[in-house]
N, C-alpha and C positions, 0 to 999 in steps of 0.2 A: 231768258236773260233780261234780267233789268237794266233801264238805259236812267244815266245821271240826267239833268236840267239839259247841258250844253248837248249830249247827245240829242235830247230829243228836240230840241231846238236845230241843230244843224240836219237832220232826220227831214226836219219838217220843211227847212228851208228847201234841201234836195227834193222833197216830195212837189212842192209849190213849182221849182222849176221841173220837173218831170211831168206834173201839168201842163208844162204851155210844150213840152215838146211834142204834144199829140197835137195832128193835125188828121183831118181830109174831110145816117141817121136814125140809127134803130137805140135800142136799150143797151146799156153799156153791157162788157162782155167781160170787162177788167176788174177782177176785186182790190181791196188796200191789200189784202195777202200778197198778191204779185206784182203791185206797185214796189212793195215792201221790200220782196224777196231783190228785185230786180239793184234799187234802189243801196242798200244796204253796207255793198262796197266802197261807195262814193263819201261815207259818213267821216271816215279819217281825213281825207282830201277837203272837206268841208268844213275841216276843225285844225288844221292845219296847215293848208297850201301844200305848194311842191307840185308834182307831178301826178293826175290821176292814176291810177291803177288800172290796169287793162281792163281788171272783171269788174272796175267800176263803169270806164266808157263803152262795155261789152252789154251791162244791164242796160246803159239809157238807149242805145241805139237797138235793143229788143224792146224796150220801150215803146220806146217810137216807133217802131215797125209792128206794134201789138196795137196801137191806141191809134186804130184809123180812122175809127167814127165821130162825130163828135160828141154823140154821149158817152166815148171811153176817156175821152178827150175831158171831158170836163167831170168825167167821174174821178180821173188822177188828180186832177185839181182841187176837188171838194175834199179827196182821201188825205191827200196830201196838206190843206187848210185844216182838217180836222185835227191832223194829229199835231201841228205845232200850236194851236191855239193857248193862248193863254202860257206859252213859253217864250223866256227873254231870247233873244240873238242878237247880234251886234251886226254891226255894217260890213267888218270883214268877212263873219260868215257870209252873211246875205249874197258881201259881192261873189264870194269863190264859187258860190252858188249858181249865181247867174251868168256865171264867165262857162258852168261847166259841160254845156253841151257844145259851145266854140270847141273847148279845151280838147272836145271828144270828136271833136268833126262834123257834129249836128248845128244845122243851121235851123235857126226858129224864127218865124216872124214878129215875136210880140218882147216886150221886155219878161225878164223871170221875178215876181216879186212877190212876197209875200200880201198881200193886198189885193194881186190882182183878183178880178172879178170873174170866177168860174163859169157863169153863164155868158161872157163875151168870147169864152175859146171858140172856135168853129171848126 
């Protein structure tokens, strides 16, 4: 399936915050396949507000309970920088983005932004 601009742009926004929601140090264990798969749900919710979708807060929170190390940890974050690089987004994607591990019951420590710096996850 082919994704338009904005999809992959909100794709990638979603990717960047599914980066900071790995927390807890060996070699990552996470591919972007299963970042991707996990992730995937949340792409309408992040192009449009409302209400997340179950199977969207059902992926971050296997997410986060998959990405304990911190090379998974920042492997989701690199997966996730990679794939929106060099695509536009706007602020209100960015923010639905960063609102949507709250929105899912996932508490994170760090802000979700596309910018943020991969190798400061821990």
């Amino acid at each position: 399936m082919a994704f338009s601009g904005v999809q992959k742009v909100v794709f990638l926004v979603v990717l960047s915050m599914a980066a900071a929601l790995s927390f807890g140090g060996a070699e990552a264990a996470l591919t972007c396949g299963q970042v991707v798969n996990k992730l995937m749900p949340c792409v309408s919710y992040v192009q449009n507000g409302g209400t997340p979708a179950a199977n969207c807060c059902g992926g971050i929170r296997a997410l986060y309970g998959m990405a304990q190390t911190t090379p998974d940890r920042q492997s989701v974050c690199n997966c996730l920088k990679q794939a929106i690089a060099g695509i536009p987004y706007t602020g209100a994607n960015a923010g639905l983005a960063a609102g949507l591990p709250g929105k899912c019951g996932v508490n994170i420590p760090y802000k979700i932004n596309p910018s943020t710096d991969c190798k400061s996850i821990k």
